[in-house]
ChimeraX commands (.cxc) that place a marker at each C-alpha (Angstrom):
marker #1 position 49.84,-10.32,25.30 radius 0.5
marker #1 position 46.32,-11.88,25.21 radius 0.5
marker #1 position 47.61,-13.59,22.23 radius 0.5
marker #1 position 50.22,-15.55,23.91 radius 0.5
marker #1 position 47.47,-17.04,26.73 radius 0.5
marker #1 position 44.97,-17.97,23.79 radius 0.5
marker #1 position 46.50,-21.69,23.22 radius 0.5
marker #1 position 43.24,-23.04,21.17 radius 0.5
marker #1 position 42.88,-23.56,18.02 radius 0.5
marker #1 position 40.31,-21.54,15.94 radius 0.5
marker #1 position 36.74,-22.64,16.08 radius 0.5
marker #1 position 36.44,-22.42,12.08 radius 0.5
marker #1 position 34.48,-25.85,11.40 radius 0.5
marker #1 position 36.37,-28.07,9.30 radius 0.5
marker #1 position 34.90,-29.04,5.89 radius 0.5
marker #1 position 34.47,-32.61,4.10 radius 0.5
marker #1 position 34.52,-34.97,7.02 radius 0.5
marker #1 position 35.13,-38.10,4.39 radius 0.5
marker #1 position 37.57,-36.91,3.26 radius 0.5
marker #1 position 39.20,-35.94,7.08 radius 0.5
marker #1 position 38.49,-39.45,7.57 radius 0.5
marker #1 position 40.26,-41.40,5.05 radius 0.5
marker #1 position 43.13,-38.94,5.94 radius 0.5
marker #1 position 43.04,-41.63,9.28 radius 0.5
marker #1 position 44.76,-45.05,7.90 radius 0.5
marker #1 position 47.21,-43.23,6.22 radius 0.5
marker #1 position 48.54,-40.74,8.82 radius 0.5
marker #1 position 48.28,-44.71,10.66 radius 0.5
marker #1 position 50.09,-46.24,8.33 radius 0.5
marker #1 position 53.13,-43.77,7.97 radius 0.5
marker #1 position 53.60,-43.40,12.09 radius 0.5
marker #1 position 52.44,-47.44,12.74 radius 0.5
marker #1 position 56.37,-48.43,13.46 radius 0.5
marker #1 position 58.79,-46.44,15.99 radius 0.5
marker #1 position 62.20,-44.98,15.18 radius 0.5
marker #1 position 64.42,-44.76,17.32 radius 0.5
marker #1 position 67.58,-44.84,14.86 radius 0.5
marker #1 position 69.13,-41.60,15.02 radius 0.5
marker #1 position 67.45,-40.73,18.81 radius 0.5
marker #1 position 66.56,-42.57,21.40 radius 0.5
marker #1 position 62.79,-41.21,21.30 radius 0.5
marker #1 position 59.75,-40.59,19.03 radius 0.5
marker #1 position 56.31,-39.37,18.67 radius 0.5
marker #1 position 53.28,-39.09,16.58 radius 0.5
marker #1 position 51.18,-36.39,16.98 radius 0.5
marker #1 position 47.53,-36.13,15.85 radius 0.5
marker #1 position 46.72,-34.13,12.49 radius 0.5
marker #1 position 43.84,-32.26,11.30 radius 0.5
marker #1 position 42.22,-31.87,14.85 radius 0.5
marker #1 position 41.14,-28.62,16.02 radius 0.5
marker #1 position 39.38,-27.30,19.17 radius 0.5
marker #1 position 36.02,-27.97,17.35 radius 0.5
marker #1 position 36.51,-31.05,16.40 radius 0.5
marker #1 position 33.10,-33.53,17.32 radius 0.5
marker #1 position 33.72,-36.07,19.57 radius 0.5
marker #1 position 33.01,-38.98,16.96 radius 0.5
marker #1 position 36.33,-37.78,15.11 radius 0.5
marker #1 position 38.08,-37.47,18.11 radius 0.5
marker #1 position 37.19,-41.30,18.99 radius 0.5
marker #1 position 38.43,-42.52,15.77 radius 0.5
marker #1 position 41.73,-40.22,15.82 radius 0.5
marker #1 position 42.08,-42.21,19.73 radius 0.5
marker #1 position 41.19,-45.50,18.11 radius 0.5
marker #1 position 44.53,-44.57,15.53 radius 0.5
marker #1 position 46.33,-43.64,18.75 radius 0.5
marker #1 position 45.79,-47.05,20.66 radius 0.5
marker #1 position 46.69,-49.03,17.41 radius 0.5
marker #1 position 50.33,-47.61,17.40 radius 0.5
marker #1 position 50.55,-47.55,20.84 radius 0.5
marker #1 position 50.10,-51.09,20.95 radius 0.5
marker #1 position 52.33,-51.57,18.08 radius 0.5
marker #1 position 55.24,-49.64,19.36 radius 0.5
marker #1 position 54.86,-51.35,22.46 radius 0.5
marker #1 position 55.40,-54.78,21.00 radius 0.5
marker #1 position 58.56,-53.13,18.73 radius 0.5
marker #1 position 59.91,-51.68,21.95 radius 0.5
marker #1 position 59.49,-55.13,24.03 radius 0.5
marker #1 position 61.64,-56.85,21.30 radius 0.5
marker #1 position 64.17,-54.57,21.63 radius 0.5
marker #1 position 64.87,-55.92,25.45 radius 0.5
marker #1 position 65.57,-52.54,27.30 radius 0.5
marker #1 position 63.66,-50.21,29.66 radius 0.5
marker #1 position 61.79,-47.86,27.64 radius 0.5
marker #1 position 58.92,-45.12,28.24 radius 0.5
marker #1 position 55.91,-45.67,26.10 radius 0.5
marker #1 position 52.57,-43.30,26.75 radius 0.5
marker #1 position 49.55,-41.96,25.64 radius 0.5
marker #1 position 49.53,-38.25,26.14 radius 0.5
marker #1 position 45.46,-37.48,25.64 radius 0.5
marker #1 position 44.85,-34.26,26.51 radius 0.5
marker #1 position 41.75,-32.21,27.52 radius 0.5
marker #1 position 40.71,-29.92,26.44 radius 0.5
marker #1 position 43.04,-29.62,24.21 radius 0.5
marker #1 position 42.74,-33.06,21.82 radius 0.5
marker #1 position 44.85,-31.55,19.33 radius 0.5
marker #1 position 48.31,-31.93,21.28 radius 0.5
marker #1 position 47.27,-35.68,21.84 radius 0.5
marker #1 position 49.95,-37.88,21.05 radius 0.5
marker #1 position 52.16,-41.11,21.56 radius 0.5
marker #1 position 55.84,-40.86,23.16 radius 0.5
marker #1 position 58.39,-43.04,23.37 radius 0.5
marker #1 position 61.66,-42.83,25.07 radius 0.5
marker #1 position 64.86,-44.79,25.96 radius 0.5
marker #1 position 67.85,-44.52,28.00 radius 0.5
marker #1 position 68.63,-41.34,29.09 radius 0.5
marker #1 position 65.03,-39.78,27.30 radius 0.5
marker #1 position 63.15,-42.06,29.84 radius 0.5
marker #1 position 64.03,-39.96,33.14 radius 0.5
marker #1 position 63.29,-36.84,30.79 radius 0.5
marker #1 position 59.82,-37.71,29.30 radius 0.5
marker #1 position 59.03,-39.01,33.17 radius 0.5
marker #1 position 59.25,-35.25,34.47 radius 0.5
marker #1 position 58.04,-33.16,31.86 radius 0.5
marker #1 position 54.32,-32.54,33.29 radius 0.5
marker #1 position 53.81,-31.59,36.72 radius 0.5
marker #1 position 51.05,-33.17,38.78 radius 0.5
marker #1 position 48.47,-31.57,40.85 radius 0.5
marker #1 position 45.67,-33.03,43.53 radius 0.5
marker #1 position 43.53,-29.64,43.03 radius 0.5
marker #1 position 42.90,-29.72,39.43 radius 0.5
marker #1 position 39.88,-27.66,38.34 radius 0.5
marker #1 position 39.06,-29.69,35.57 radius 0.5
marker #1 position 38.57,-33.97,36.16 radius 0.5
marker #1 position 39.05,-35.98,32.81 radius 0.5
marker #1 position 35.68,-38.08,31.91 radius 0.5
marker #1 position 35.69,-41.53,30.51 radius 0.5
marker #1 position 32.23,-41.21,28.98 radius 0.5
marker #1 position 33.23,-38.20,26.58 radius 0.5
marker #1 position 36.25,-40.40,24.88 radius 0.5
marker #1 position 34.20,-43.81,25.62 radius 0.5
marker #1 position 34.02,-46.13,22.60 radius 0.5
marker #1 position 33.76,-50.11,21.38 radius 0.5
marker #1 position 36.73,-49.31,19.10 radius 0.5
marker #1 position 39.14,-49.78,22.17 radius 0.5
marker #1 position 39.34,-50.01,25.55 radius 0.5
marker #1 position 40.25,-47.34,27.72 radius 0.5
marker #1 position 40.27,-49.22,31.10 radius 0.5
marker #1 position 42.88,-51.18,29.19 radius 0.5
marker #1 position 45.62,-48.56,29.99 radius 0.5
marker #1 position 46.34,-46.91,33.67 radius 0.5
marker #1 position 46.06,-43.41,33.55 radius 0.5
marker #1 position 48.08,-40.83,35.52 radius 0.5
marker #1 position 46.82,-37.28,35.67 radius 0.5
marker #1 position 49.09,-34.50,35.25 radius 0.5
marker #1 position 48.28,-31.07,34.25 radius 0.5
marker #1 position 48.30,-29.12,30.68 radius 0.5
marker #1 position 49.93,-25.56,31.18 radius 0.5
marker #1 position 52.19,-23.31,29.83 radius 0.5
marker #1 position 55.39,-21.28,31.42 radius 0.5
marker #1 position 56.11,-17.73,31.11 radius 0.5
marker #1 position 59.18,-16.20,32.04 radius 0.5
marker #1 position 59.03,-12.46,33.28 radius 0.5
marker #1 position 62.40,-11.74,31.65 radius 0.5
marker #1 position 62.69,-14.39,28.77 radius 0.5
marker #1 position 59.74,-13.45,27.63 radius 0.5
marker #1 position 60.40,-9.64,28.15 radius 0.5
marker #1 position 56.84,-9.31,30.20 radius 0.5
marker #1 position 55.34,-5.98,30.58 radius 0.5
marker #1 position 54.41,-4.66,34.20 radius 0.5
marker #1 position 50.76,-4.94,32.90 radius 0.5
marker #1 position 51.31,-8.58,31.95 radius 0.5
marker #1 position 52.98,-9.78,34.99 radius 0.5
marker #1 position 49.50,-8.38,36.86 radius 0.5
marker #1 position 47.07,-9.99,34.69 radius 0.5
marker #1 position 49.66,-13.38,35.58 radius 0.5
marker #1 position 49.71,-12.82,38.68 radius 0.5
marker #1 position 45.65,-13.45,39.08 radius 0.5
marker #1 position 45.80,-16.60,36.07 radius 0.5
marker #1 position 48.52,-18.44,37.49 radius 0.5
marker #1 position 48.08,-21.58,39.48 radius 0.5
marker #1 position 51.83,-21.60,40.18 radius 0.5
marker #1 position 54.43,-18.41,40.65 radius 0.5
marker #1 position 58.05,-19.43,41.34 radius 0.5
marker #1 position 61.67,-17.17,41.49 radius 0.5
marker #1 position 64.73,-19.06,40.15 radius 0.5
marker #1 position 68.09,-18.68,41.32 radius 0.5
marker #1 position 69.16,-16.13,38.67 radius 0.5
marker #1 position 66.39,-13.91,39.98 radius 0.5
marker #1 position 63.23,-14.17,37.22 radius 0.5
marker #1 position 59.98,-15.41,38.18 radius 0.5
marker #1 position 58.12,-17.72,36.26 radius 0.5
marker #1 position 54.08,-18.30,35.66 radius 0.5
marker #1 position 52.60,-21.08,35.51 radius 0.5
marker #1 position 49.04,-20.86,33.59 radius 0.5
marker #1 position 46.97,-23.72,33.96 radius 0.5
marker #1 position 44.92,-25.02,30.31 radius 0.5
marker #1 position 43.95,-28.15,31.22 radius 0.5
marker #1 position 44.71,-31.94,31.70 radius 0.5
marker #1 position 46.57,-34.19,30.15 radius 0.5
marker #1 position 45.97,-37.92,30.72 radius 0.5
marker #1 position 48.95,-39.98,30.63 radius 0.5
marker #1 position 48.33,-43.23,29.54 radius 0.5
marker #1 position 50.54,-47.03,29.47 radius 0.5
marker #1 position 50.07,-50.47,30.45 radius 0.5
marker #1 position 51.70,-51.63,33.15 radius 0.5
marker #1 position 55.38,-53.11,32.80 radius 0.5
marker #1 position 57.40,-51.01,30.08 radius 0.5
marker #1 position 60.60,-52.70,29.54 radius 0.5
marker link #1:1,2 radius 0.2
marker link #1:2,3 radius 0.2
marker link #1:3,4 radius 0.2
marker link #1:4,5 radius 0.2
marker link #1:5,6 radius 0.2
marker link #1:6,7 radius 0.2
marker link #1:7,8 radius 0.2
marker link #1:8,9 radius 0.2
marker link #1:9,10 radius 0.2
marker link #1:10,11 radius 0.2
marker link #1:11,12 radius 0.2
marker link #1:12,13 radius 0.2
marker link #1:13,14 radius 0.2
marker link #1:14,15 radius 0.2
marker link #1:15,16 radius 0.2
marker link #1:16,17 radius 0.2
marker link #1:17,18 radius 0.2
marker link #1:18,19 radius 0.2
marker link #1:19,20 radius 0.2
marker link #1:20,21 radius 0.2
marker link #1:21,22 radius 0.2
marker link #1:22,23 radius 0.2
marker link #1:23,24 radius 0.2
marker link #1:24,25 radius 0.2
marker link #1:25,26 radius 0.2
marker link #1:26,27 radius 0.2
marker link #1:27,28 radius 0.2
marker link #1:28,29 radius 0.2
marker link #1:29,30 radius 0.2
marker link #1:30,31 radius 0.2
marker link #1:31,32 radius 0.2
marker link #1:32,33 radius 0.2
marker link #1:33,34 radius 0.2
marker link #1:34,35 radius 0.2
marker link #1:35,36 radius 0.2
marker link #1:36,37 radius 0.2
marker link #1:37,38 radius 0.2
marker link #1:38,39 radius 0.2
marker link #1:39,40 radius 0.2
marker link #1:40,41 radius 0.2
marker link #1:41,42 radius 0.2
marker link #1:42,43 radius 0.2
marker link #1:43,44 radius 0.2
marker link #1:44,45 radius 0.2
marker link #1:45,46 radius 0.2
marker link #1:46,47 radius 0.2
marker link #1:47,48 radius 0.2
marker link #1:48,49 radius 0.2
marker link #1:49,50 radius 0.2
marker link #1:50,51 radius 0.2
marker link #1:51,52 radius 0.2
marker link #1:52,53 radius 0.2
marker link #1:53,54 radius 0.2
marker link #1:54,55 radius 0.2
marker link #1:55,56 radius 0.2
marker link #1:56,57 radius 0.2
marker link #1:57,58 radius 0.2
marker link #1:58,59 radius 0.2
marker link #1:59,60 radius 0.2
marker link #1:60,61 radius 0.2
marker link #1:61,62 radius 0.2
marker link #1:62,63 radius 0.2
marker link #1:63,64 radius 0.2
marker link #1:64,65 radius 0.2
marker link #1:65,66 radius 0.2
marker link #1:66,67 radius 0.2
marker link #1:67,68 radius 0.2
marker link #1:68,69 radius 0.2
marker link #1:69,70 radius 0.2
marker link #1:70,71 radius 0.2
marker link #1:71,72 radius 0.2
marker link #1:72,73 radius 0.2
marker link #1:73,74 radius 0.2
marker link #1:74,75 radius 0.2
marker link #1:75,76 radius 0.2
marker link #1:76,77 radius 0.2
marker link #1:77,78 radius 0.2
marker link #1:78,79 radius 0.2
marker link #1:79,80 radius 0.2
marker link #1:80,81 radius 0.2
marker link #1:81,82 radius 0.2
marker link #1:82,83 radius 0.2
marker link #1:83,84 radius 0.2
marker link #1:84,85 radius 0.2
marker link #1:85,86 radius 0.2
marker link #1:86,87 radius 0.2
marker link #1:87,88 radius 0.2
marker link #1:88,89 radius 0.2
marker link #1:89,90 radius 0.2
marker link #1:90,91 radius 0.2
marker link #1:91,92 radius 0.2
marker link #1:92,93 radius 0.2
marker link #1:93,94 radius 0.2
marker link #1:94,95 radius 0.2
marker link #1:95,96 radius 0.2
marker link #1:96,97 radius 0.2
marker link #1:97,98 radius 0.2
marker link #1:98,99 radius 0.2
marker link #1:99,100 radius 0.2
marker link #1:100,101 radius 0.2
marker link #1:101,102 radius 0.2
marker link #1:102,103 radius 0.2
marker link #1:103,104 radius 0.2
marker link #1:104,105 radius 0.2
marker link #1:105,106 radius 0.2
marker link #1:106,107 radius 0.2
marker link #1:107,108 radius 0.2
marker link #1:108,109 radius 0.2
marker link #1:109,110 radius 0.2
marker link #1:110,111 radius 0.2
marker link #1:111,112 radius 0.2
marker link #1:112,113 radius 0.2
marker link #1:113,114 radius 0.2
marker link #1:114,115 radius 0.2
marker link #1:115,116 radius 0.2
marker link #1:116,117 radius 0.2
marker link #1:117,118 radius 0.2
marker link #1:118,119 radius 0.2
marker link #1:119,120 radius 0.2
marker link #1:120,121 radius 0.2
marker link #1:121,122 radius 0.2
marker link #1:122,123 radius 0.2
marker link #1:123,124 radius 0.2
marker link #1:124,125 radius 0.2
marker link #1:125,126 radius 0.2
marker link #1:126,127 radius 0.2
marker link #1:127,128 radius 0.2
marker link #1:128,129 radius 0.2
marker link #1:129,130 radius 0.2
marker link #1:130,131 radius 0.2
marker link #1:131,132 radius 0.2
marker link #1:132,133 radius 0.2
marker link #1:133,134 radius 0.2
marker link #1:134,135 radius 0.2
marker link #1:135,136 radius 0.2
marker link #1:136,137 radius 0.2
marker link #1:137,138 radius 0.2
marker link #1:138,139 radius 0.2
marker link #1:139,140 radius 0.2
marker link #1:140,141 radius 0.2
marker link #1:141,142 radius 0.2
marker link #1:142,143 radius 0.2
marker link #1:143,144 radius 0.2
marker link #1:144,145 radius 0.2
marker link #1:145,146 radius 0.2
marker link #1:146,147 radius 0.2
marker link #1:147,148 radius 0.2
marker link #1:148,149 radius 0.2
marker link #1:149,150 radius 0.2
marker link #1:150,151 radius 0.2
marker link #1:151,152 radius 0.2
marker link #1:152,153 radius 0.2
marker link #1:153,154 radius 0.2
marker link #1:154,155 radius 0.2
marker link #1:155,156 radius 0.2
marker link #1:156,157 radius 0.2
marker link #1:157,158 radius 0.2
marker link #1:158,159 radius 0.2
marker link #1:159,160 radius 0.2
marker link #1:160,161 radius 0.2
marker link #1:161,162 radius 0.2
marker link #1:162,163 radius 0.2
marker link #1:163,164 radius 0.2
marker link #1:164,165 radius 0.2
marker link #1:165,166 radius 0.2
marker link #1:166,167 radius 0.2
marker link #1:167,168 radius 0.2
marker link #1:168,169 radius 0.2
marker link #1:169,170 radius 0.2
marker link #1:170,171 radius 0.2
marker link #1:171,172 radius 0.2
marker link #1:172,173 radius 0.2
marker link #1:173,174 radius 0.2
marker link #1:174,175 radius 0.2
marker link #1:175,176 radius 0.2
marker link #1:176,177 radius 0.2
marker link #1:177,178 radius 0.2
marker link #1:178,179 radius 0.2
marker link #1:179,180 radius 0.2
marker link #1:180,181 radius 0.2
marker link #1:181,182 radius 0.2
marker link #1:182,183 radius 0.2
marker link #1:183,184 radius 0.2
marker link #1:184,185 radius 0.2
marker link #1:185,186 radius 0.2
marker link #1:186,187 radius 0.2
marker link #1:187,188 radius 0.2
marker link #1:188,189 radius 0.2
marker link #1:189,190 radius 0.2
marker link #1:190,191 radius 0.2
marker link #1:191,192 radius 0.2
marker link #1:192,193 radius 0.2
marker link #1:193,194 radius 0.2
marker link #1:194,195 radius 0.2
marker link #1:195,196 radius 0.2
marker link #1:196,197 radius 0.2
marker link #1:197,198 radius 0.2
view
């Protein structure tokens, strides 16, 4: 069980930083235009990120991000329909960072996926992912929060793991069909757009 709760990456460090970094304009370069031809969303997720990843990595991996954000944004504009187009940056947890796009019926989806929360533990600072690569005051931000769901009987939970859920979750609910589900709090996740999509 305290397998499932550990969500980070291991800590190993992560060898031959040139070569992580010419990795960059190519993983770019492949993700740089959306498609939306057999669904009506996409994404890009970071690669080669871990939880120990320095901070100067992380700003050019973010730098990457804003490119085809920007990109996909002018794409999704031609197209001339509504659309949903964010940044997901999360924190702590860089590694699930990504860009998301959505239209028609994935717009209402992607716009309730992360629940939001005025008593977060943990604030998001602008000085950590701060950089003269891009400009972060650029996009409006929305703060929702990074957890993860267990489900007492989907997830076939032991009396000893519903306890030690019971004190780590920020959020216990009871469905209709009678299971109760945990809601373990791992952090925040920024999400990110300039204003008018579609």
């Amino acid at each position: 069980m305290a397998n499932r709760f550990n969500r980070f990456w291991s800590k190993k460090k992560v060898r031959g930083w040139k070569r992580q970094i010419r990795k960059i304009p190519k993983w770019k370069e492949r993700n740089f235009n959306i498609d939306l031809n057999n669904f009506n969303w996409d994404h890009v997720r970071i690669e080669s990120v871990r939880a120990s990843t320095p901070m100067w990595y992380r700003r050019l991996i973010l730098e990457a991000i804003f490119e085809i954000y920007h990109n996909w944004r002018n794409q999704l504009i031609k197209r001339g329909e509504p659309f949903y187009l964010k940044i997901w940056l999360f924190h702590p947890r860089f590694y699930k960072s990504e860009v998301v796009a959505g239209i028609r019926e994935r717009i209402d989806w992607y716009n309730n996926v992360f629940s939001t929360s005025e008593n977060q533990d943990q604030e998001f600072t602008y000085q950590e992912y701060a950089s003269n690569r891009y400009n972060l005051d650029d996009i409006t931000w929305e703060l929702a929060i990074d957890d993860v769901v267990h489900s007492e009987k989907f997830d076939e939970l032991t009396p000893q793991d519903v306890k030690v859920l019971e004190k780590t979750a920020y959020n216990i609910t009871q469905t209709s069909d009678g299971d109760t589900l945990y809601a373990v709090w791992l952090g925040s996740v920024w999400l990110g757009s300039e204003m008018s999509n579609g």
